[in-house]
Structure formats: C-alpha cells, structure tokens
N, CA, C and O atoms as a MOPAC input file, in Angstrom:
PM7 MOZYME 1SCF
protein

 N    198.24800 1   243.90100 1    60.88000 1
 C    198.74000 1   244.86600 1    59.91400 1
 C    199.44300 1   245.98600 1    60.67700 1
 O    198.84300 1   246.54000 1    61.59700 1
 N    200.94500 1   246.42700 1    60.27300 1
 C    201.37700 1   247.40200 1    61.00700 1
 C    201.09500 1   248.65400 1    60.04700 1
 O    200.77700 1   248.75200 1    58.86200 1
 N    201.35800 1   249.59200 1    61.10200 1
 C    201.06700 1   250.94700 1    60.01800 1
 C    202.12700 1   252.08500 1    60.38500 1
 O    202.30500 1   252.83900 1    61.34200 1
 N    202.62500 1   251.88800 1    59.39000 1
 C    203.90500 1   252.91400 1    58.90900 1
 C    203.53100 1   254.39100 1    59.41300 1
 O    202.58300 1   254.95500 1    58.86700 1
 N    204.38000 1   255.16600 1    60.63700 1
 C    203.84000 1   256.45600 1    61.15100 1
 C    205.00100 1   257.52600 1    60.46500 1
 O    206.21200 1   257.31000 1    60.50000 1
 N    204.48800 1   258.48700 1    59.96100 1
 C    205.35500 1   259.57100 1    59.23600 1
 C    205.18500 1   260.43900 1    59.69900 1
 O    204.06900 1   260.89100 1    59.44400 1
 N    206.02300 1   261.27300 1    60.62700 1
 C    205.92800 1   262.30400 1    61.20600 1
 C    206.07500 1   263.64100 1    60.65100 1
 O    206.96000 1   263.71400 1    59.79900 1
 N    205.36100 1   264.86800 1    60.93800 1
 C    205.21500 1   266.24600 1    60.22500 1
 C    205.10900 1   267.14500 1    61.14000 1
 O    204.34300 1   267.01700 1    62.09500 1
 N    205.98900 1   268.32800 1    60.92400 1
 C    205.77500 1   269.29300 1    61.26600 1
 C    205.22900 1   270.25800 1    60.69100 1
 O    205.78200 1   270.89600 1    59.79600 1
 N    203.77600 1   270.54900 1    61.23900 1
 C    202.56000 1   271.62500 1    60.27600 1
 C    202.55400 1   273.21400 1    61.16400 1
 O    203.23500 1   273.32700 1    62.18300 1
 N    202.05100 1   273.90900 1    60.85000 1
 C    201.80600 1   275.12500 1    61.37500 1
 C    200.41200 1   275.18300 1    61.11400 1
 O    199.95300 1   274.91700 1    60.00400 1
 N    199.55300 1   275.59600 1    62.31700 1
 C    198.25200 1   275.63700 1    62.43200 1
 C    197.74300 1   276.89100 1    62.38100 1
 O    198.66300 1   277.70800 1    62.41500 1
 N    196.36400 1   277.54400 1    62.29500 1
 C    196.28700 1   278.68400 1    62.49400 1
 C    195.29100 1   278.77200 1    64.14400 1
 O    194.93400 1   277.81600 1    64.83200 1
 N    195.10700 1   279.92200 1    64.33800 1
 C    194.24100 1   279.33100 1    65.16800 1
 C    192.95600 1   278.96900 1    65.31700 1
 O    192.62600 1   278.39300 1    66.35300 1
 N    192.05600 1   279.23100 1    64.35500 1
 C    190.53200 1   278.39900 1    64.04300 1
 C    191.16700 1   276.91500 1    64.20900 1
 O    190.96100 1   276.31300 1    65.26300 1
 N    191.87000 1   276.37100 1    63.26700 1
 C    192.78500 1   275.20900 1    62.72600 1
 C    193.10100 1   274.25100 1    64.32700 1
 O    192.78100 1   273.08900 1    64.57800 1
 N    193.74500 1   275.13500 1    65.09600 1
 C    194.28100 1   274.71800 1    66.12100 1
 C    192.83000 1   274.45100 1    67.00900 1
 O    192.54100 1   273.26500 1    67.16700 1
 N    192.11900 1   275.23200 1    67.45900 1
 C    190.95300 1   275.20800 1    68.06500 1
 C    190.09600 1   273.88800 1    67.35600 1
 O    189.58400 1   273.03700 1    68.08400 1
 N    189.97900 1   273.79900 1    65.54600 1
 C    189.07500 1   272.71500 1    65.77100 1
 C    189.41700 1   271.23100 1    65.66500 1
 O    188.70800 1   270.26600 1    65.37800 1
 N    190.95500 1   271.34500 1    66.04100 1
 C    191.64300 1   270.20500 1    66.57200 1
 C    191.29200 1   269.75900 1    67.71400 1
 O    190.90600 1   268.59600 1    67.83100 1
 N    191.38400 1   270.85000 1    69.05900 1
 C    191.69700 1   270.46800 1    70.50100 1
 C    190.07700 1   270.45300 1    70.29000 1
 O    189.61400 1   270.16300 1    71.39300 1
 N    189.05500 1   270.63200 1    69.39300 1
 C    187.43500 1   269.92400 1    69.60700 1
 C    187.52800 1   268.78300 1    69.71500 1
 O    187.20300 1   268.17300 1    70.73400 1
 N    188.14700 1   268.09100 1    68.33500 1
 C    188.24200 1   267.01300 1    67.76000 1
 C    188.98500 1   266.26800 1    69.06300 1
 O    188.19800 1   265.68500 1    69.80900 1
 N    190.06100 1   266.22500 1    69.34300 1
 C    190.66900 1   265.81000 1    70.10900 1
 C    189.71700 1   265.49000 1    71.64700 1
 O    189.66200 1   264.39000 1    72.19700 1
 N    188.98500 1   266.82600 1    72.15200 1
 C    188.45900 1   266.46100 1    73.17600 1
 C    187.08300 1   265.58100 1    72.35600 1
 O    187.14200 1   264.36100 1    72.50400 1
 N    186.40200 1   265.87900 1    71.88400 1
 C    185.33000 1   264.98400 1    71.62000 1
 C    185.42800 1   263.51700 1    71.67300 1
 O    184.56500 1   262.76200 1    72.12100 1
 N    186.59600 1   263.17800 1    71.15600 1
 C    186.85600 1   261.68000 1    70.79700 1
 C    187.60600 1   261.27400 1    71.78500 1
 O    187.90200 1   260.08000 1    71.76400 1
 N    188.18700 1   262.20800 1    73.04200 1
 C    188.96000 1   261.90200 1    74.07500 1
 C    190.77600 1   260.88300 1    73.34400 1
 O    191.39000 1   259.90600 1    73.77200 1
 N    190.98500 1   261.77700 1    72.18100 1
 C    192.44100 1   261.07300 1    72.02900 1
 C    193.02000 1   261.68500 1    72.58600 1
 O    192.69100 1   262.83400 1    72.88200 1
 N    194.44100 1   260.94600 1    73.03900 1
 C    195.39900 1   261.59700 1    73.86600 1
 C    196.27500 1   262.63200 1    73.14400 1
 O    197.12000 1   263.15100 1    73.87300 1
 N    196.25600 1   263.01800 1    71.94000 1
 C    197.61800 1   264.13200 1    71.41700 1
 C    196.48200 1   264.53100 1    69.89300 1
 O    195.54400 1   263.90300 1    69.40300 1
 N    196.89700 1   265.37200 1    69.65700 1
 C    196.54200 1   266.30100 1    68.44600 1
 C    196.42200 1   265.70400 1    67.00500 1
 O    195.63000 1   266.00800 1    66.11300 1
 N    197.56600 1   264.63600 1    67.02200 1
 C    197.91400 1   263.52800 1    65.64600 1
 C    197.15400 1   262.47300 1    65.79300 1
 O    197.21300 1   261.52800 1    65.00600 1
 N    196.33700 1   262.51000 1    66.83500 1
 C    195.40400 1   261.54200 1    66.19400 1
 C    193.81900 1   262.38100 1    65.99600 1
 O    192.91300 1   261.72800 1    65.47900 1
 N    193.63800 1   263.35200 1    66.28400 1
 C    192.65100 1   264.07000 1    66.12500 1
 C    192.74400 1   264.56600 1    64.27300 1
 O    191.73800 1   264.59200 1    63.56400 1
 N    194.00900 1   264.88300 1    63.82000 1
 C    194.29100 1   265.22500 1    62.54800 1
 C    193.93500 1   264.32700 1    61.98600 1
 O    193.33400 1   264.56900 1    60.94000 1
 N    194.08800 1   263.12000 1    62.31800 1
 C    194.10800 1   261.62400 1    61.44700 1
 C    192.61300 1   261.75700 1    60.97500 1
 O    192.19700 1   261.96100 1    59.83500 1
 N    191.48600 1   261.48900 1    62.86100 1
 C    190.45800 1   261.16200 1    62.64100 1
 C    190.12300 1   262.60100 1    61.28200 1
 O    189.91900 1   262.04400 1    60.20400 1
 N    190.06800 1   263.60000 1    61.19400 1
 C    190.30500 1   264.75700 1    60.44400 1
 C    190.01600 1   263.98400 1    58.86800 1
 O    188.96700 1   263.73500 1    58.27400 1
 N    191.13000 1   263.80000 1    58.60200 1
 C    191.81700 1   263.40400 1    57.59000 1
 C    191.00300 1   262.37700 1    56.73000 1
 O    190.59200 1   262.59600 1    55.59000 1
 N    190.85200 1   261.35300 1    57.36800 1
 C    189.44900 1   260.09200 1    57.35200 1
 C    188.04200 1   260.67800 1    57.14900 1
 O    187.25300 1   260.47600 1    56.22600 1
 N    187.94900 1   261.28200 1    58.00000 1
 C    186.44800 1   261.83700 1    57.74100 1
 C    185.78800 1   262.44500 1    56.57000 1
 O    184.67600 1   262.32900 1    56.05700 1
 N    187.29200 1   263.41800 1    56.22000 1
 C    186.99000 1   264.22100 1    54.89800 1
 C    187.84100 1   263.81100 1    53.65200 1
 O    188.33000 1   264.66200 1    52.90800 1
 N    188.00400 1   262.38900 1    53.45000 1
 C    188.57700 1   261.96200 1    52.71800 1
 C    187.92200 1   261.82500 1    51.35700 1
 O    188.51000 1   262.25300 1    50.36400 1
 N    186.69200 1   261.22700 1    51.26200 1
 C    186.07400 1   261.45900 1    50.52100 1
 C    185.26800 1   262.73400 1    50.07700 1
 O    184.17000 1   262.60700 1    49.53500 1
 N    185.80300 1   263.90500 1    50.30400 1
 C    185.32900 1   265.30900 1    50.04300 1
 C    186.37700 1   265.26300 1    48.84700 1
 O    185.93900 1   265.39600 1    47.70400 1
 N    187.66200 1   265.09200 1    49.04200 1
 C    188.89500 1   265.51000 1    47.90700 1
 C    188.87000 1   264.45900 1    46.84100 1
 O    188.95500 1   264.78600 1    45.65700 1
 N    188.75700 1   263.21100 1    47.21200 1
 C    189.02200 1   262.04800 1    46.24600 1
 C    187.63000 1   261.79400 1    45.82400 1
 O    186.85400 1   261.65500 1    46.76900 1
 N    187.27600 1   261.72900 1    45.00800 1
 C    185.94700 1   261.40300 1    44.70200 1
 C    186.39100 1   260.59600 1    43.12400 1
 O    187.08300 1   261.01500 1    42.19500 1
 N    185.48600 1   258.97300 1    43.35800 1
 C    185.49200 1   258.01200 1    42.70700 1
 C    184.81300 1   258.60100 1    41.08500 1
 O    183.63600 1   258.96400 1    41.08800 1
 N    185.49100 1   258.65300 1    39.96200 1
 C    184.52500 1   258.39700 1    38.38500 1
 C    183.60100 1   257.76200 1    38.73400 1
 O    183.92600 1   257.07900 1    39.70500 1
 N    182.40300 1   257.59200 1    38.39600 1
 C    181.00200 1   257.36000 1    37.95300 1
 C    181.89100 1   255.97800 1    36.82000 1
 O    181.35700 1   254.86900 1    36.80700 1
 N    182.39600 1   256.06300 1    36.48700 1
 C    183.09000 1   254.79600 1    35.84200 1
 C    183.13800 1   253.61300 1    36.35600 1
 O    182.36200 1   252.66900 1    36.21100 1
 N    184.08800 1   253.70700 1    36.96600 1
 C    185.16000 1   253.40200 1    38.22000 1
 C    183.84900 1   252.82000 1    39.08300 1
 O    183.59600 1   251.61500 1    39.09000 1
 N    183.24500 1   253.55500 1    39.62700 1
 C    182.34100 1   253.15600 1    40.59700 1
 C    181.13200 1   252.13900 1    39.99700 1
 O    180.51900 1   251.35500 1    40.72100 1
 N    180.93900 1   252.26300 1    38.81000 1
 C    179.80200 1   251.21300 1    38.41200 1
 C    180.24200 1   249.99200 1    38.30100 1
 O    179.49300 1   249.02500 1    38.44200 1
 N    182.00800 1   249.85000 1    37.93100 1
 C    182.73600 1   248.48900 1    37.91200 1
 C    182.81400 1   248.01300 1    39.35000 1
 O    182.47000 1   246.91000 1    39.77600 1
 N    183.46400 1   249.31400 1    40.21000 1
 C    182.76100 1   248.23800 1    41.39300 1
 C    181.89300 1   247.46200 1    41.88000 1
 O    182.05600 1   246.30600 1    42.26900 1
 N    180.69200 1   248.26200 1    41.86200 1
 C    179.37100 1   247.63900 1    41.78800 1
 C    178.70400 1   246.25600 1    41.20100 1
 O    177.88700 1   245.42900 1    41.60700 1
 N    179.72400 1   246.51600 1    39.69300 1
 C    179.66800 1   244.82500 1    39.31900 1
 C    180.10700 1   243.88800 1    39.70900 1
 O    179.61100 1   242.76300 1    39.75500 1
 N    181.53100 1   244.41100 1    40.18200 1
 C    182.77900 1   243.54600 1    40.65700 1
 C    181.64900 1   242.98900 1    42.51100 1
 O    181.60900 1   241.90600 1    43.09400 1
 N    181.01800 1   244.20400 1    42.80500 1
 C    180.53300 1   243.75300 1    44.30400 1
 C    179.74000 1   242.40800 1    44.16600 1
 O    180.00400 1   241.40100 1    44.82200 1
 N    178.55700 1   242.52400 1    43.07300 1
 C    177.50900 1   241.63000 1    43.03600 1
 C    178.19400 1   239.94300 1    42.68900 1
 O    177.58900 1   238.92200 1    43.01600 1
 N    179.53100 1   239.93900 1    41.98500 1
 C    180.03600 1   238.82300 1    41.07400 1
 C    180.32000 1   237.81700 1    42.99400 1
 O    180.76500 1   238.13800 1    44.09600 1
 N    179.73500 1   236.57800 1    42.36000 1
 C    179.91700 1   235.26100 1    43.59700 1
 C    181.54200 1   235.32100 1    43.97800 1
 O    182.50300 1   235.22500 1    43.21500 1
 N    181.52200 1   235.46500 1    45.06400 1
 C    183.27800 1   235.31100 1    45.80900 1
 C    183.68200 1   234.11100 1    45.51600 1
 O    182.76100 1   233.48600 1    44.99000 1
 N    184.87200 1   233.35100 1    45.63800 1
 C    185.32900 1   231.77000 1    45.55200 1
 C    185.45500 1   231.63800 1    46.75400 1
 O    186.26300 1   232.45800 1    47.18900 1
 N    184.88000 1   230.74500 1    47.80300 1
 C    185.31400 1   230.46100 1    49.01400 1
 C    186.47300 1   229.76000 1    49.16400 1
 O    186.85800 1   229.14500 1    48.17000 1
 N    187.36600 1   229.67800 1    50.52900 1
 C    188.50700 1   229.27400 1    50.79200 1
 C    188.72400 1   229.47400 1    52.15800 1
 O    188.37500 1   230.45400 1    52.81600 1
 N    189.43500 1   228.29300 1    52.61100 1
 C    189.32800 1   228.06800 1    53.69500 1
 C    190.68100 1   228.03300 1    54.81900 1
 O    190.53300 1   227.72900 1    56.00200 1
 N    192.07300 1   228.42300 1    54.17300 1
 C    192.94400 1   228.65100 1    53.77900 1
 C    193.65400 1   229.52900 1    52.99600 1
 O    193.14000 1   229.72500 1    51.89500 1
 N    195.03100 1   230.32300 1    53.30000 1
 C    196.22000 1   230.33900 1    52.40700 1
 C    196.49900 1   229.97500 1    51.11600 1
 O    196.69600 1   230.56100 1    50.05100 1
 N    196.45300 1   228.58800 1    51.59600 1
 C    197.28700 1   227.63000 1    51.13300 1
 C    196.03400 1   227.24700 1    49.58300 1
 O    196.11300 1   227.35600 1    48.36000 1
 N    194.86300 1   226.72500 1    50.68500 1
 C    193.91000 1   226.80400 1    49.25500 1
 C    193.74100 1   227.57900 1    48.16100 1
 O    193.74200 1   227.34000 1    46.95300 1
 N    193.55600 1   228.82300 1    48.99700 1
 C    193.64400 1   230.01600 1    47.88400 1
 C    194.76200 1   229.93000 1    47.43900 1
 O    194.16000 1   230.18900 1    46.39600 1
 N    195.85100 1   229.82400 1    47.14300 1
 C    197.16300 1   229.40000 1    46.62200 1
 C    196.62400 1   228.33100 1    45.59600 1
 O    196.61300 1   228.66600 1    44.41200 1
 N    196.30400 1   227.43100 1    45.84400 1
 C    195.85300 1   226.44400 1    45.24500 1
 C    194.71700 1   226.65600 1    43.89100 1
 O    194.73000 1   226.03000 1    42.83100 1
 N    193.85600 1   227.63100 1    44.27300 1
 C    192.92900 1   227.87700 1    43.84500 1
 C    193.43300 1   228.41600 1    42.63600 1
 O    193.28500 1   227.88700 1    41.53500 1
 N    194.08300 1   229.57100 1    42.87700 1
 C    194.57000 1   230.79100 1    41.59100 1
 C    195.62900 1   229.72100 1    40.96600 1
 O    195.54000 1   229.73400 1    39.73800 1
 N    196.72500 1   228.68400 1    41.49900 1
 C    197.35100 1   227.82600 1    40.55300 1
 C    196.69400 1   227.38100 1    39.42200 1
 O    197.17700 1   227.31400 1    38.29200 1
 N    195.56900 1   227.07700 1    39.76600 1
 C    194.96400 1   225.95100 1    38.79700 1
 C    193.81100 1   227.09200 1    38.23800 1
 O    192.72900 1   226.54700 1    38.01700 1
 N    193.82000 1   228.04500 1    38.06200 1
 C    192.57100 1   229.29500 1    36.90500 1
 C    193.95700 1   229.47900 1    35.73600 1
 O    193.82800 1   230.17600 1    34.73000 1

C-alpha cells in the first residue's frame, strides 16, 4: 500500500514545538513530520469519536462468520455467485 504524502507548512508555538522535539526524540524519528504524524494517530480518537450506534453494528458485523477464500480470484468468484 503506498501512502500519499501532503506536505504543510504549520507554525508552531513554542510548548507545541518543544512537545514535538519530545515526541521526536522519544521515538528516535528522524524529522518533526513524523513525530506530528505519530501525534496525530495517537489522539485520533480524542476528536472522532464513533455513535454508540455505529459502534454496536460493528460489534455485530465483528461476531457474523467471515467467508473464507483462498484467493482473488475466488473471492471474485464468491461475490459473482451471492
């Protein structure tokens, strides 16, 4: 899987900046954009937060038996013929 990089120019403050170059040294990445990333990931689920809806269909959707396949091509095969 490739992953599409979009570059930004941000202005930091300096708390901001400081608990980057943490992040950055803690995890030993080499540049600042990937310290933002790990950032970004971590507190992702602070902003997005799943409905109580939403999340119980998952839950069903988790427990329901997978179709095995062993193959592409099968699975191709498989969804032809539902």
């Amino acid at each position: 899987m490739t992953c599409n990089m979009v570059q930004a120019v941000i202005d930091l403050g300096e708390l901001q900046n400081t608990i980057v170059n943490i992040v950055k040294a803690k995890y030993g990445f080499k540049n600042k954009s990937q310290a933002v990333n790990k950032l970004i990931e971590d507190n992702f689920d602070q902003y997005f937060e799943l409905r109580p809806d939403f999340l119980k269909k998952l839950k069903k959707i988790d427990k329901e038996p997978g179709i095995p396949f062993s193959s592409m091509k099968e699975l191709r095969e498989l969804i032809e013929k539902a």
